[in-house]
C-alpha positions as CSV (number, residue, x, y, z in Angstrom):
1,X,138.8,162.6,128.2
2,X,140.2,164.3,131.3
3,X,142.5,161.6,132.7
4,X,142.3,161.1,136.9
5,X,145.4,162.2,138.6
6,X,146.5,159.4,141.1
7,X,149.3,159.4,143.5
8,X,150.9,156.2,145.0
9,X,152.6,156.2,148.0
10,X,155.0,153.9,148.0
11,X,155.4,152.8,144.6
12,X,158.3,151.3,144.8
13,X,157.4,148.9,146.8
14,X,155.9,145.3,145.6
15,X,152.1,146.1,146.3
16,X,152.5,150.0,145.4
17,X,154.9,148.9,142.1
18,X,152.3,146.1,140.7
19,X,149.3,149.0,141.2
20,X,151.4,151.6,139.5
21,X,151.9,149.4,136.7
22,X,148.0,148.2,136.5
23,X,146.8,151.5,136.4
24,X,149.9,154.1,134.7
25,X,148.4,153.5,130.7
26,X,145.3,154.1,132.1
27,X,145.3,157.2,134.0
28,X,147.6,160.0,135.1
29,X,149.6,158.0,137.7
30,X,152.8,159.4,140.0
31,X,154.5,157.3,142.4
32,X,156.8,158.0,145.3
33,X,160.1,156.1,146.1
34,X,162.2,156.2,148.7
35,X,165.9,154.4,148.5
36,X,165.3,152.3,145.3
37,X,167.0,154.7,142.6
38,X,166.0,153.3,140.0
39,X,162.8,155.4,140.2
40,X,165.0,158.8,139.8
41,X,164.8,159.0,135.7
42,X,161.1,158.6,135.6
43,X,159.5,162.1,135.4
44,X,156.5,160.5,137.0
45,X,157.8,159.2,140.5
46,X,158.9,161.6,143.3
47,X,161.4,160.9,146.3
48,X,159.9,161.1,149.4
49,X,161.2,160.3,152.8
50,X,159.0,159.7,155.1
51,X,160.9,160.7,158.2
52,X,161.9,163.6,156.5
53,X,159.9,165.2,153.6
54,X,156.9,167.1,154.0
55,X,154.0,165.0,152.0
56,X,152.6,168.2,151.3
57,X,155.0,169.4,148.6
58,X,154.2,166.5,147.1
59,X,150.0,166.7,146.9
60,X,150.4,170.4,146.3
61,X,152.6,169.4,142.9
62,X,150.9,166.4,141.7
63,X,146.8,167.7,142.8
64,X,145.8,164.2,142.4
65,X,142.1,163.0,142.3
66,X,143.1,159.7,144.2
67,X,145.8,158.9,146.9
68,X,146.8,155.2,147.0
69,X,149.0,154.4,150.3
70,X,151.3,151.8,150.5
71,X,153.2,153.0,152.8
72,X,156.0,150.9,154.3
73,X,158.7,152.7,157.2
74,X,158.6,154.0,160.4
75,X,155.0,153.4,161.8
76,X,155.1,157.0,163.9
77,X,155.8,158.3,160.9
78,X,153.5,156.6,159.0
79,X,150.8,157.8,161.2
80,X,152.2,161.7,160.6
81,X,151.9,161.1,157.3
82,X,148.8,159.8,156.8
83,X,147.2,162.9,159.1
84,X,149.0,165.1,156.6
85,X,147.1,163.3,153.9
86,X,143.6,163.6,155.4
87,X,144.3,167.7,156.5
88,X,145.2,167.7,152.5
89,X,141.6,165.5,151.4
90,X,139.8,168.2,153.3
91,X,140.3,171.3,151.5
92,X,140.5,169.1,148.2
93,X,138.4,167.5,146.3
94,X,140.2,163.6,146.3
95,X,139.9,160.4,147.6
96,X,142.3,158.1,150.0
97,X,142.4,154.5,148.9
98,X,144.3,152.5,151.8
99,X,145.8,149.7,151.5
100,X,145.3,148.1,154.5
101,X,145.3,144.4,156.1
102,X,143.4,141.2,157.7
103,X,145.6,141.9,160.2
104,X,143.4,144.8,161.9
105,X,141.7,141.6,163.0
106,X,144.5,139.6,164.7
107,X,142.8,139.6,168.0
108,X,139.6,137.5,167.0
109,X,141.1,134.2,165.9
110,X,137.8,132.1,166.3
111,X,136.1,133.5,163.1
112,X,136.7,135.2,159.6
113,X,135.9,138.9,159.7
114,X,133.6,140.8,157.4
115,X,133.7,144.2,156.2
116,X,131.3,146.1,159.1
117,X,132.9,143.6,162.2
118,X,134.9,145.5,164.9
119,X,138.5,145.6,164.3
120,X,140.9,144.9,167.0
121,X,144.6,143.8,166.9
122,X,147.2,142.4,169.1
123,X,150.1,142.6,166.7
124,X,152.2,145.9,166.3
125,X,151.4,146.1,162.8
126,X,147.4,145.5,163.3
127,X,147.2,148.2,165.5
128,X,149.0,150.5,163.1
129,X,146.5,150.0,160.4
130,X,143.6,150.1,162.9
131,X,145.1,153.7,164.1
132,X,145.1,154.9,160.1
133,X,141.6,153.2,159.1
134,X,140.0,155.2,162.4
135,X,141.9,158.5,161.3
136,X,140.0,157.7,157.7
137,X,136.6,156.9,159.8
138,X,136.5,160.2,161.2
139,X,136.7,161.7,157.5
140,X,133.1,162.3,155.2
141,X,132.0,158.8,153.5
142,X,132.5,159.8,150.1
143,X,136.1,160.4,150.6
144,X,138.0,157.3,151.5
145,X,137.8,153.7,150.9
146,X,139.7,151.2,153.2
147,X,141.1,148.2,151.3
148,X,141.9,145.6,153.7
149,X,144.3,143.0,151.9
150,X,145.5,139.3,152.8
151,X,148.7,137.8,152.2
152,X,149.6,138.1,149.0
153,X,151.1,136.0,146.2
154,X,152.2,136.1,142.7
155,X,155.3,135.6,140.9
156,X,156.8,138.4,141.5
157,X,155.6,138.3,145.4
158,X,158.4,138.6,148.5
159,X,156.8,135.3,150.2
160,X,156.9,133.4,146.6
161,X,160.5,134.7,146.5
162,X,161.2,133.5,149.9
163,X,159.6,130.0,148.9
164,X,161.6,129.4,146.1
165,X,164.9,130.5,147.2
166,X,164.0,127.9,150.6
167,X,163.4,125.4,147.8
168,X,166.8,126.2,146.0
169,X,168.7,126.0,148.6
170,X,167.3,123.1,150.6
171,X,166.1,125.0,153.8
172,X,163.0,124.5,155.8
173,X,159.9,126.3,154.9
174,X,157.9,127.9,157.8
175,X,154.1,126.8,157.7
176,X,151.4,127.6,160.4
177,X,149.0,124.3,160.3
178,X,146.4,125.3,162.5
179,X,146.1,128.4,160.7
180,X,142.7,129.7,158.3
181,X,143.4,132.3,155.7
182,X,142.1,133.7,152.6
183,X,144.8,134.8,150.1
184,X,145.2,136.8,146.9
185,X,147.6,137.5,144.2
186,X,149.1,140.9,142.8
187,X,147.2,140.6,139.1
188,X,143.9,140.5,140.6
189,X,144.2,142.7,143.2
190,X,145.6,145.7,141.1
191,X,142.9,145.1,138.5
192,X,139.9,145.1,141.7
193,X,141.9,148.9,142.6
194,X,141.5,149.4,139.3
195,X,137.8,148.6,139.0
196,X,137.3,150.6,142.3
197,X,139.1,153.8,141.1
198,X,136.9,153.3,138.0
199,X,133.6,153.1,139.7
200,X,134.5,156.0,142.0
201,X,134.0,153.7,145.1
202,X,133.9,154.3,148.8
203,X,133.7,152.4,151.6
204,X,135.4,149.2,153.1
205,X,136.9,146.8,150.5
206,X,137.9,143.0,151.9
207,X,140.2,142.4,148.4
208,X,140.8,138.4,149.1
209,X,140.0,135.0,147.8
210,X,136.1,134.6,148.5
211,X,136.9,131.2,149.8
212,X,139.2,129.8,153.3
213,X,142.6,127.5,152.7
214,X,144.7,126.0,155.4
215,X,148.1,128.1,155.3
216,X,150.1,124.7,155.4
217,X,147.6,123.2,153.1
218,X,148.0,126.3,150.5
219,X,151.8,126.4,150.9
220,X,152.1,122.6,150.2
221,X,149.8,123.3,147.0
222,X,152.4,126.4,146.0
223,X,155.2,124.1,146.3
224,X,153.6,121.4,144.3
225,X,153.1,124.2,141.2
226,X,156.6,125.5,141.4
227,X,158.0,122.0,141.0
228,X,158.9,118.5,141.8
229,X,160.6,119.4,145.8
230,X,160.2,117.6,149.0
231,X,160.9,120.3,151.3
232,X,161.1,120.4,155.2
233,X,158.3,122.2,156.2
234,X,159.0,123.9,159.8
235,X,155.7,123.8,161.6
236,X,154.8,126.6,163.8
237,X,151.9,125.8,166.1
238,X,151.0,129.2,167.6
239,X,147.7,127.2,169.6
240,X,146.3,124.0,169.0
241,X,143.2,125.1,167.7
242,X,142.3,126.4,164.6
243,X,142.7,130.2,164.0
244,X,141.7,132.4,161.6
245,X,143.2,135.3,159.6
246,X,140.7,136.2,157.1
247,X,139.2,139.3,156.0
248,X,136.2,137.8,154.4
249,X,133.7,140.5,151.3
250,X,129.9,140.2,152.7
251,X,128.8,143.6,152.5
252,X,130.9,144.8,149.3
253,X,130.7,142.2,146.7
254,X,133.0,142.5,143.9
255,X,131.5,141.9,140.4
256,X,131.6,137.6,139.9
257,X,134.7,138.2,137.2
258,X,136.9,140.2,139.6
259,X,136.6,137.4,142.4
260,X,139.2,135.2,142.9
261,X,139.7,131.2,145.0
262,X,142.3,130.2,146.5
263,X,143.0,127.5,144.1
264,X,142.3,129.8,141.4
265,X,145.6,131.2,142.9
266,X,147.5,128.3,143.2
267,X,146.2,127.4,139.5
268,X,146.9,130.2,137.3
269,X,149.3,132.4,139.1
270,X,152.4,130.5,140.6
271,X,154.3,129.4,137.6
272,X,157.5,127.5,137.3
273,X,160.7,129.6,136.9
């Protein structure tokens, strides 16, 4: 069988790393890296600056049948980079996959938001992925799918490591009480990308927990699996009503055994050290 070719940008960071290893036995995966040299001896990864490399040389060596981006760095040049992408999808035949964030809906804190809702940010970081996903938008259907992510958890996770080392060494924890999220963890994520890849999909893809949590509520419940602590949580009331952050599937249903709960995080996928 011919294997499909797919390029990660940003491997080498936590979300771009855990995909790379979800889907490298399964098909013809490269990655980029940028400072992290332990990437350098694998034949498969490729350094790439964002400031400074071309992305070009990269797609023209690699021909891949799918770009992932997780791109972290410089937001202008993430924007460069990303038009540099979608020049390259149009006189190929491949697909953009980008990872992409709840946060595109920052602004509308009354509601979770579904797949088709209007996206519209008042964080730096929102508008960034709102400026990308409307590049995409502009692009043929068939050719990119947006895949707009929590937070997310695992062992392996920055926030988890941030939780534990807080636990470790007896600081406060930061919790936002009035706020609503939905969540989801590294394993199931990469394995829904990997599904997705599978099933040749396009479209707009809300990867989260198909249920809501409380953040302080869900943090307390982290805490409780990693161990017996009685940490200071440091609340940080942004408003004193509820808000939410949660990017919500309605129109693009996952199959039932690639859905995921909040508690099924907390349950199966925050172990003790």
């Amino acid at each position: 069988m011919n294997k499909k070719k797919i390029l990660i940008l940003g491997a080498s960071g936590f979300i771009g790393n855990v995909i790379y290893k979800e889907l490298c036995s399964y098909f013809n995966t490269y990655g980029t890296y940028f400072s992290n040299r332990s990437f350098s001896d694998n034949q498969q990864f490729y350094r790439y600056d964002l400031e400074e490399d071309d992305i070009f040389q990269i797609l023209d060596k690699v021909n891949p049948d799918f770009i992932i981006s997780a791109l972290r760095g410089n937001f202008g040049a993430q924007v460069q980079a990303h038009q540099h992408v979608m020049e390259y999808l149009i006189q190929h035949k491949c697909k953009l996959y980008f990872i992409s964030s709840a946060n595109v809906f920052d602004a509308y804190s009354k509601f979770p938001s579904y797949e088709s809702d209007k996206t519209l940010s008042e964080s730096v970081y929102g508008r960034l992925k709102i400026k990308i996903e409307n590049m995409m938008m502009r692009l043929p259907k068939e050719k990119t799918a947006i895949l707009r992510v929590p937070m997310v958890f695992g062992n392996t996770s920055p926030r988890i490591k941030e939780i534990k080392s807080s636990l470790e060494n007896n600081e406060p924890i930061e919790v936002f009480p009035n706020l609503i999220i939905n969540v989801t963890n590294d394993d199931r994520l990469t394995q829904q990308i990997h599904y997705l890849i599978n099933r040749d999909k396009t479209g707009i893809f809300h990867l989260g927990s198909i249920d809501l949590i409380q953040h302080e509520e869900f943090i307390k419940e982290v805490i409780k699996r990693i161990g017996n602590y009685h940490p200071v949580l440091k609340r940080v009331f942004t408003t004193n009503e509820d808000r939410y952050l949660a990017a919500l599937p309605k129109d693009n249903k996952l199959p039932k055994n690639l859905r995921i709960s909040s508690q099924d995080i907390i349950n199966h996928h925050i172990t003790v050290d």
